[in-house]
N, C-alpha and C positions, 0 to 999 in steps of 0.2 A: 606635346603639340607638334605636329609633321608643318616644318617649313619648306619642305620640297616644292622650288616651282614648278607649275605644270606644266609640261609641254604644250607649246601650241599646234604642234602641228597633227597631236591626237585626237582623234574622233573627227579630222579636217578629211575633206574629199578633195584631194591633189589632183589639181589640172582636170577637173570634171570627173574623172575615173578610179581614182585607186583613193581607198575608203583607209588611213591612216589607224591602225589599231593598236598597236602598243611599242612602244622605244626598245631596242634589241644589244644597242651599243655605241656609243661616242668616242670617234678617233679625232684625230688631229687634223682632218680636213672634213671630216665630213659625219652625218650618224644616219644609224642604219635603224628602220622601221621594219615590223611586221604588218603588214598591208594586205585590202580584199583586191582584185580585179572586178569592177561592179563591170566591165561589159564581158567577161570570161569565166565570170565566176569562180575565180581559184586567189589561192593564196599566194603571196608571191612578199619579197622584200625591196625596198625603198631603202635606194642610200641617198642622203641631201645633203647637197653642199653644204656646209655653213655658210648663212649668208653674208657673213663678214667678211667672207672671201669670193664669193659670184660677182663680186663688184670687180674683181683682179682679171680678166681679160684674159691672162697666162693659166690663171688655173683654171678657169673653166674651159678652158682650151684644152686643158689638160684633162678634163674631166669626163668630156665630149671624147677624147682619143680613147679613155678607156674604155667605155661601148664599143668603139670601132674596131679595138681592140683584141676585147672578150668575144664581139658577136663574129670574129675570124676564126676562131677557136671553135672548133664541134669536137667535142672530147668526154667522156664519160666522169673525166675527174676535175674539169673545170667548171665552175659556176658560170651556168647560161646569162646570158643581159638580153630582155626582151623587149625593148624600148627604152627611150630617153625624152627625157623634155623641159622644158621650162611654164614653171606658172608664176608668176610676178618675180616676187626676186628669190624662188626656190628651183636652185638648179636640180635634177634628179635624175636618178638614174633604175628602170626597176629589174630584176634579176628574181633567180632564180631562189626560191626560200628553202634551205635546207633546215628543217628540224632538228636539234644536235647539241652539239658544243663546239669549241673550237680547241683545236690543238695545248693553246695557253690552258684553258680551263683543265683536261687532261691531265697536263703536267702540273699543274696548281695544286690538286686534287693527290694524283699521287704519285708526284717527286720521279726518279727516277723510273724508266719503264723493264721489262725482261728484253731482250734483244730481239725475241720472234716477233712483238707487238711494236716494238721501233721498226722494223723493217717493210711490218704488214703497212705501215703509215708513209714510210717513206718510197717506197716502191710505189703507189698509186700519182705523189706527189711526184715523182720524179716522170710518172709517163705523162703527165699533165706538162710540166714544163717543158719535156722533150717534144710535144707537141708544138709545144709555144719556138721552141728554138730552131724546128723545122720548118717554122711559119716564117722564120725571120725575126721572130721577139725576143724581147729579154722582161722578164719580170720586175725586178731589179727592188723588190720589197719582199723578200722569203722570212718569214717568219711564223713563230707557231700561231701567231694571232691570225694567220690570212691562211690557215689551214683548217677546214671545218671539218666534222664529224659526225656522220648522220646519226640519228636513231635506227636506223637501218646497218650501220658499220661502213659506211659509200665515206669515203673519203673525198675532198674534192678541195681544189685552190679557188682562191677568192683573189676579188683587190689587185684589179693589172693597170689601178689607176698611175702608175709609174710607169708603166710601159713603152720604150721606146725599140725604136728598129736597131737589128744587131750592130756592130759597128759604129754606133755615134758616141757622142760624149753627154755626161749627166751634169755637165758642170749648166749652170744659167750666166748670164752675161756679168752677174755678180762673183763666179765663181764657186758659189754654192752648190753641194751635193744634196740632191735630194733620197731619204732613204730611214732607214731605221739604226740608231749606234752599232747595236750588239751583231749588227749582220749585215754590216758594209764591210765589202774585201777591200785589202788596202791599195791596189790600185787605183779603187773610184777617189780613196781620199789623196793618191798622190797625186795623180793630172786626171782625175775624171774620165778614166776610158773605161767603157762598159761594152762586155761581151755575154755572150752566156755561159763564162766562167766567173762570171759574177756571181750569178745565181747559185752555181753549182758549189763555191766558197759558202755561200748564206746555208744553204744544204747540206754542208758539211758542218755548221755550225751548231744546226738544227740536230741533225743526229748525236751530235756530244751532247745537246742537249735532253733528250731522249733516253739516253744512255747511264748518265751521269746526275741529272735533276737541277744540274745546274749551270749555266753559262762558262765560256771557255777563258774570257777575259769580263773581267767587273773592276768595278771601283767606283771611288766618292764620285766621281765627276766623270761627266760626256770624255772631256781630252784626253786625260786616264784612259780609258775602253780603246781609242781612238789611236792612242798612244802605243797599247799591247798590239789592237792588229797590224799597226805597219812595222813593229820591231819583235816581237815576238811569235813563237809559233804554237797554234793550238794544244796543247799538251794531249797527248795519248789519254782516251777515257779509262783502259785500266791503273791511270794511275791517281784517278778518283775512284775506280770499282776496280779493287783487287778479283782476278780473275777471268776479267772478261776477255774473251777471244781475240789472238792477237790481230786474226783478217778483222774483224772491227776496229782498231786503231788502225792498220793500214789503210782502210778506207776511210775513215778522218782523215789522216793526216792525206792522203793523197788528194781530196777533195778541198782542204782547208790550204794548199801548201801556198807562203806568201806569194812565191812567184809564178802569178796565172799558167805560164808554158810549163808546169809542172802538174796542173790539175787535168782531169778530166775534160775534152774538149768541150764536152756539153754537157746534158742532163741524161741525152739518151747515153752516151758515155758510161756516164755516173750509175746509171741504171744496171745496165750490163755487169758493172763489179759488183753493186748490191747484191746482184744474184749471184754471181758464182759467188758470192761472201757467204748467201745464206746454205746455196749447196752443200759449202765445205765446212758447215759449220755442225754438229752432232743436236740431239735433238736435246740435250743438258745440258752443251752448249745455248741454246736457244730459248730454253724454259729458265735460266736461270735469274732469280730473284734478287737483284740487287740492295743493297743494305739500305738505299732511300728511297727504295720506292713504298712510302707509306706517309705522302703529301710532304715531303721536306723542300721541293722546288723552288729554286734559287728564286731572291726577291723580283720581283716585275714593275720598273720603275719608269717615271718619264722617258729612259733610254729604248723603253720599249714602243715608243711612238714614232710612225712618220713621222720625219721632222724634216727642215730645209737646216742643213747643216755646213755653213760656211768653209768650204775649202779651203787649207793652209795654201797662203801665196807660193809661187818661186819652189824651186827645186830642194831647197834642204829639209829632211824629215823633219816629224814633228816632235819636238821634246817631251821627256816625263814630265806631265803637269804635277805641280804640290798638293799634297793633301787639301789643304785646304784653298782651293782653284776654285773659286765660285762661278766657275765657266758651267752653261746649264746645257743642254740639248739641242738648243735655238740660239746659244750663242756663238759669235765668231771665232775662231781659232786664230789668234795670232802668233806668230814667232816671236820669244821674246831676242833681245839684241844680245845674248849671252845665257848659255845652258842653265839652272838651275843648282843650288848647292843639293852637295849629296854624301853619300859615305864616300869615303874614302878623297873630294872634291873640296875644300874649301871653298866657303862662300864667300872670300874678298878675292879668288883667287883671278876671275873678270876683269878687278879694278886695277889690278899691276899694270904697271907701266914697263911695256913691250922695247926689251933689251934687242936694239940691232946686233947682230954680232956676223959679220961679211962669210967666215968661214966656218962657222957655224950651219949658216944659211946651207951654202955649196954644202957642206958636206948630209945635212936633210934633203938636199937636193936629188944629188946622187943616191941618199937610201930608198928617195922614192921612187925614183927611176928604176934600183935595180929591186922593189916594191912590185912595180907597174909590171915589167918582165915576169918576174916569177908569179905575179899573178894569175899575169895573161897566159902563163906557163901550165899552174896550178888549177886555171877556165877549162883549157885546152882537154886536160887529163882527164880533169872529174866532169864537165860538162858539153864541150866546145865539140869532142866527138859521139856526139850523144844526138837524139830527138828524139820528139815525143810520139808514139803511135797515133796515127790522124785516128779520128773518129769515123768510122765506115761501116757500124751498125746496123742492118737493115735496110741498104745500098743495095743495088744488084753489084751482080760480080766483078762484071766489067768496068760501074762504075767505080766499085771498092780499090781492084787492084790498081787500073787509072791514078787515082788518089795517093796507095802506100809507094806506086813508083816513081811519082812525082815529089815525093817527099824522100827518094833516092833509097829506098828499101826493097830488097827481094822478098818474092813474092811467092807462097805456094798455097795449095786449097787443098780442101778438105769437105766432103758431106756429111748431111747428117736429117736425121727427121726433126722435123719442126712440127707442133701444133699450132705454136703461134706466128709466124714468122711465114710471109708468104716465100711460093717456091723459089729458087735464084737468087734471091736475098740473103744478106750478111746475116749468120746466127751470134756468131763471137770470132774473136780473135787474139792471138797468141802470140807475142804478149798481148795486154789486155789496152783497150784506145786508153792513151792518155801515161801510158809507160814510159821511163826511158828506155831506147834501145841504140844502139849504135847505128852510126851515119848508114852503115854497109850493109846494117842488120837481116834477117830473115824473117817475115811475119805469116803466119799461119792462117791462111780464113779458112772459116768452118762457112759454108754455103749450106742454106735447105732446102732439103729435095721434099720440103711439103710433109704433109701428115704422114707418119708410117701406114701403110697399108692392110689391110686386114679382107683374107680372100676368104670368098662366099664358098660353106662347103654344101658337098651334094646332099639333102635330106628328104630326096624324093622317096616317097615310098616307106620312113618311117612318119611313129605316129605322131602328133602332135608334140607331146612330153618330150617324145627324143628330141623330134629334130630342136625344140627349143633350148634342150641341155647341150645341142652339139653348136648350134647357133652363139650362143652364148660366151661357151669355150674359146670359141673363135676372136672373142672380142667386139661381139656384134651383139647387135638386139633384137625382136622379133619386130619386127611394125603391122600393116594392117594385114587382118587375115581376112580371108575369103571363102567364100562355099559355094561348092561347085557339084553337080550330079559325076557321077560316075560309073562306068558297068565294069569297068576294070580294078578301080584302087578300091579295096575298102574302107568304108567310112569312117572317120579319125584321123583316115594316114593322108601325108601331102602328098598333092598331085605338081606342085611347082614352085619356083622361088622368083623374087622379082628384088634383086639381079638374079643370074643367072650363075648357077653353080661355078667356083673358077674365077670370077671375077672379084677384081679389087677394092675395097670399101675404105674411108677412114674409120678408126675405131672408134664403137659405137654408135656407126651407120645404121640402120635399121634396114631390116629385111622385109619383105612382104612374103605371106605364104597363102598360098590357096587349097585348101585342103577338102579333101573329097564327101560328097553328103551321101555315097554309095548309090547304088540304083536307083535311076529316077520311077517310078511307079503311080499309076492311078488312084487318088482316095474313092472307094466306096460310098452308095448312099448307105448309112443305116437309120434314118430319121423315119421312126414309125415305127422299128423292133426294140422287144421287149431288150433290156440290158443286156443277159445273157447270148443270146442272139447276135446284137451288135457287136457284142465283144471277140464271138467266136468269127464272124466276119472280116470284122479289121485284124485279125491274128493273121485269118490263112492269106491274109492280101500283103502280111509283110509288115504291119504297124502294127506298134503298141497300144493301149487304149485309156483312157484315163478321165474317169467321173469326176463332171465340177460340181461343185461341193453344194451349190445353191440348185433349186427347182424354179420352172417355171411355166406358168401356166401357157396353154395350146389347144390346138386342136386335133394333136395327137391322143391317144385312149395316155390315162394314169399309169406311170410306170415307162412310156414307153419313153425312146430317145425324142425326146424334140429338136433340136439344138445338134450343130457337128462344125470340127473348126480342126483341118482346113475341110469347108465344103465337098461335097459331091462332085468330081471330076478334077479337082485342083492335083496337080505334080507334087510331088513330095517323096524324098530318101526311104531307102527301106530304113528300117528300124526307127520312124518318126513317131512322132504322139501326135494320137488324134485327139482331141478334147472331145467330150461328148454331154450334153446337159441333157435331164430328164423333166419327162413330162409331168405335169401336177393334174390334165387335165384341161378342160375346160373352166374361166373365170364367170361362176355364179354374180349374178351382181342383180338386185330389185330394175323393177317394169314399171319408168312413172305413168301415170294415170294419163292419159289425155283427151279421154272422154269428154264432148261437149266442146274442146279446143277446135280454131278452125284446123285446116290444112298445113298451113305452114310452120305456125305455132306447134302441131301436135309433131311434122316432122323434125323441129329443132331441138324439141327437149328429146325425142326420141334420141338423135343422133349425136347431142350431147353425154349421155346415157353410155354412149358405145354400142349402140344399134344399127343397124339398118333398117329401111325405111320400105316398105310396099302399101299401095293406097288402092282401094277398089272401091271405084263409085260407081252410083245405081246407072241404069240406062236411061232412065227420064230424069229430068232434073233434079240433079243431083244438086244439095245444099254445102256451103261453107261451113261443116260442124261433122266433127268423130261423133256417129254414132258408137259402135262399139270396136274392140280390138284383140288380134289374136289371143293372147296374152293377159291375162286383168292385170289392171295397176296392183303394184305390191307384188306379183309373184315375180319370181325369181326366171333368167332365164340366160344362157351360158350369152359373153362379150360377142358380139358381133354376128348374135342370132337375129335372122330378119323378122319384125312385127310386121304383123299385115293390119290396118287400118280400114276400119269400113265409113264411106260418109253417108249422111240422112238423104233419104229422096223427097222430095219437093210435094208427093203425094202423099 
C-alpha cells in the first residue's frame, strides 16, 4: 500500500499561469516543479519556497535577490529565471527547465569520473561563475547538486539563491553561515568573509570530487567536516587515484588552499589554469579510468544540504569534534571551555590545577618572543616577499598591466591568435593569475591580436573543383556561388571571389564565388518540328537538347515538339539544356447533344465540354431552341474545336 502523500501543489495552476506538473526535487529551502507556461506555451521549472519559511521576511528577501540575481546573468551556462511571484502563501520563482541530471546524480551513478569528462564539467561551470564574479557575485553554494546536465551535454549552474555582492560578509546578525558543509571554505566559517575565492575553494572541491568519487573531508558529524576544512588541507586526488596527473593535483590544491591569498583570484582565474592543465596533459593522461568510477561515489548525506549553519563565536579555531558529537548540520557550533581528550592528550589533563611558577613564566615568555621573531623571520623568507599574481584575464592591456604594476610587478607582453578572446585582451599569463611570485617579480602577458588570419587566394579562371580544393587549403570555405554569362571565361571556371583575392579572412570565413555560365545566347523556337528537326536546331544554336519523358496533348500535328523550356527568345549559356515535350496531338473527347436546348443552356454544356461556342440564327424570328448542330451529339471532336449551333425560325 503506497502511503506517499501527495503533493499539493501538483496538477495546481500557480498564480493563474503556470499549470504545476510533476515534483523534480526537495532541498532545504525550497522544491523544485516541472511546470507548463499556459500563456507561452513551453515548459519551464518552479522552484517554491517552502511555505514554513515565506512567513521569514529574511528569506524571502533572500529569495527575491535571487531572481534579481540570476536575471543579471545572460550566460550560456547559467540557468535563465524568467519571472517571480507570489500567490497566497507560495513564494515562487520560475526558471529555465533543463532536461537532464544533475551533477550529484552523475557522480552517484558512477563514482569517480576520467579527467577529460571532469574537466568538460568544470570548464563550462567555471565560465558560468566567472560570469557571475565579473558581475560582482559570489555564488557562495558550489556544489554538484546546483550543477545540471542536459540531455543535450549543456552544462549549466543553477541556485544563486545565496547570492551576495563581492566583498560582503555571509555571517546573519546571529552569526550564522549560510551554505553547504562539504563546500564552505574556511574563511566563511572563521569571520564570514566571502569573496569569489569562496566559490573558487567550493570548485576546488568539486573537482576532487569528480576526480576521486568521493569528498575531501567526511565524517560522522557536520563539526568533523567543519573541523578538516579550517585545519586541514585537501589531500592530492592521486592519492585516492594512483596515477592521476600531477597538473590535476596542483590545480586542487591551488584552488582549495586554506589561505584564500593563495587561491586563484576568481573563477575566471581558475578557468585559465584548468586549460593550460587540460593542454599539458596527454590524451592517456585524460582518457584515463579510474579504479571508482563504476558508481562507488562517496555517501550524500544531510551535509549535503543548504543549511544555515551557526558560526563558531570569537577568534579561536574550531576543535576536533568526538566521534560520537550528535552536532547535526543545523546545529550550532560551540567552543567547548577546554580541547577534547585525544592520543597522546590525557583527558583529566584540563582539570589540573595550573602551577604559578614566576620564572618559568619569563622564561616561555622569552621563547615566545624569540618564537614571534623567527617567525616573522620564517613569514618574511617563505611568504612576506612573495604575492599573488592579480587576476587580469581577459582585461585589455593597459588595463592588465595597470593592475600587475600596481601590485609592484614588472611587466612584459607578448601576442598571440586568439579565437576566443577579443583582440587587446588578456589571453594568459606567466606565471599563471593566482601564483606566488616575488614582490619584484616579472609577469608575462600574452595579449590577442584576434583570430589568426586566413588570405583569400586567386582562383580566377580555374574550374570550380580547383578553385574549391585550393579554397579549402587555405582554411577557408566555399560560401554562396553565383552564375553569370560570359564571352570570355568558360563555363565551369570562376569569373570572381567575394573577398577579393589577397585579402584576410578568419579561418573558415566563407568565400563567395561567381562562376561563369559561358556565352550568353538566344533559345530557338522549335515547337511545331518533328524531334529530329528540333534537335538538330537546338544543337547548331549551341544547346543541348533533352526529351521529357511524358506526352501531351496540342495542337501541334503527333510527334511534333509542343512544349520548350527555356522558351523561344529566353537568354541562356551555351552548353544549356533545353527541355523539349512532344506532341500527342489533338485531345478527342465526345460532342454533348444539345439539341432542342435553348441558347444558353446549349452554350454552357458546350463550353463545359471544352468547346467553343458559334450560334447562327435565322433572319426572321429566330426561336429560343438548338435546332441542329455542326457536330452530332456523341461524335467525337478534337478539345477546343468550335461547334457551330443552328437556332429554329419562328416560320
Amino acid at each position: 500500500m503506497d502511503t506517499t502523500l501527495p503533493d499539493p501543489l501538483v496538477d495546481h495552476l500557480l498564480d493563474g499561469r503556470y499549470r504545476v506538473e510533476a515534483r523534480i526535487a526537495v532541498g532545504g529551502m525550497a522544491t523544485v516543479y516541472r511546470a507548463m507556461d499556459t500563456r507561452l506555451d513551453r515548459v519551464l521549472a518552479l522552484k517554491v519556497m517552502h511555505p514554513s519559511l515565506a512567513a521569514d521576511e529574511a528569506f524571502v528577501e533572500r529569495f527575491i535577490r535571487e531572481a534579481k540575481s540570476a536575471a543579471r546573468l545572460d550566460h550560456p551556462n547559467v540557468v535563465s529565471v524568467f519571472d517571480q511571484g507570489t500567490d497566497g502563501h507560495y513564494v515562487y520563482l520560475a526558471m529555465e527547465y533543463v532536461a537532464g541530471c544533475t551533477l550529484r546524480d552523475v557522480l552517484r551513478e558512477r563514482g569517480a569520473l576520467q579527467p577529460r569528462a571532469a574537466l568538460d564539467i568544470a570548464e563550462p561551470v567555471l565560465a558560468a561563475l566567472g560570469a557571475a564574479h565579473r558581475a560582482g557575485l559570489v555564488h557562495r553554494d558550489m556544489k554538484p547538486e546546483n550543477v545540471l546536465i542536459g540531455d543535450d551535454g549543456r552544462v549549466k549552474v543553477a541556485d544563486f539563491g545565496l547570492v551576495r555582492a563581492v566583498d560582503t560578509k555571509t555571517t546573519t546578525s546571529t552569526g550564522a553561515v549560510l551554505g553547504t558543509v562539504s563546500y564552505l571554505a574556511p574563511e566563511q566559517l572563521a569571520d564570514g568573509a566571502v569573496d569569489p575565492r569562496a566559490d573558487v575553494y567550493a570548485c576546488g572541491v568539486v573537482l576532487y570530487e569528480m576526480l576521486t568519487g568521493s569528498k575531501p573531508h567526511t565524517g560522522e558529524t557536520a563539526a568533523q567536516v567543519l573541523y578538516q576544512h579550517l585545519h586541514e588541507n585537501v589531500p592530492p586526488p592521486s592519492a585516492a587515484v594512483p596515477g592521476l596527473a600531477a597538473e590535476l593535483d596542483a590545480a586542487v590544491a591551488s584552488a582549495t588552499a586554506r589561505d584564500p591569498q593563495l587561491r586563484p583570484a576568481d573563477a575566471v582565474a581558475l578557468l585559465g589554469r584548468v586549460r593550460a592543465v587540460r593542454a599539458a596533459l596527454t590524451d592517456a593522461q585524460l582518457d584515463a579510468v579510474p579504479p571508482r568510477a563504476a558508481g562507488q561515489a562517496g555517501h550524500v548525506g544531510s551535509e549535503d544540504r543548504t543549511s544555515v549553519i551557526p558560526r563558531p563565536s570569537g577568534a579561536q579555531p574550531l576543535p576536533p569534534p568526538a566521534v560520537d558529537d550528535p552536532l547535526s548540520h543545523t546545529t550550532r557550533l560551540e567552543h567547548p571551555a577546554a580541547p577534547p581528550a585525544g592520543p597522546g592528550r590525557p583527558a583529566d589533563r584540563s582539570r589540573r590545577p595550573a602551577r604559578r611558577l614566576p620564572r618559568r613564566w619569563l622564561l616561555s615568555a622569552v621563547a615566545a618572543l624569540l618564537v614571534l621573531i623567527g617567525g616573522t623571520g620564517v613569514w618574511y623568507i617563505n611568504s612576506g616577499q612573495f604575492t599573488s599574481v592579480p587576476a587580469v584575464l581577459d582585461m585589455t592591456q593597459d588595463k592588465a598591466v595597470g593592475e600587475l604594476e600596481k601590485a609592484g610587478l614588472r611587466v612584459t607582453t607578448a601576442q598571440a591568435f586568439s579565437d576566443t578572446v577579443e583582440r587587446g585582451h588578456v589571453i594568459s599569463t606567466d606565471p599563471e593569475p593566482g601564483e606566488r611570485i616575488r614582490n619584484t617579480g616579472k609577469v608575462t602577458v600574452t595579449v590577442s591580436r584576434g583570430p589568426e588570419k586566413a588570405e583569400v587566394p586567386n582562383v580566377v579562371g580555374m574550374t570550380f573543383d580547383d578553385a574549391k580544393r585550393k579554397i579549402e587549403a587555405q582554411g577557408l570555405t566555399v560560401g554562396d556561388v553565383g552564375r553569370q554569362f560570359s564571352d570570355e571565361t568558360p563555363k565551369g571556371s570562376v569569373l570572381a571571389t567575394d573577398p577579393k583575392p589577397g585579402e584576410k579572412r578568419r579561418p573558415d570565413s566563407p568565400v563567395a564565388l561567381v562562376v561563369s555560365k559561358g556565352r550568353q545566347l538566344t533559345v530557338p523556337d522549335v515547337t511545331g518540328l518533328s524531334l529530329p528537326d528540333a534537335t538538330s536546331a537546338l544543337r547548331d544554336a549551341g544547346f543541348r537538347i533533352k526529351v521529357s519523358d511524358g506526352q501531351v496533348y496540342s495542337d501541334k500535328p503527333k510527334g511534333a515538339v509542343a512544349e520548350q523550356s527555356p522558351g523561344k527568345g529566353a537568354k541562356a549559356g551555351e552548353g544549356d539544356t533545353v527541355t523539349v515535350t512532344v506532341s500527342k496531338g489533338k485531345e478527342m473527347i465526345p460532342v454533348p447533344d444539345v439539341t432542342g436546348k435553348s441558347e444558353a443552356d446549349a452554350k454552357r454544356a458546350l463550353g463545359d465540354a471544352g468547346f467553343t461556342v458559334k450560334v447562327e440564327r435565322p433572319f426572321f424570328f429566330p426561336q429560343d431552341s438548338v435546332e441542329s448542330q455542326s457536330v452530332r451529339g456523341g461524335d467525337q471532336a478534337a478539345r477546343g474545336d468550335t461547334i457551330i449551333i443552328r437556332l429554329k425560325s419562328g416560320f
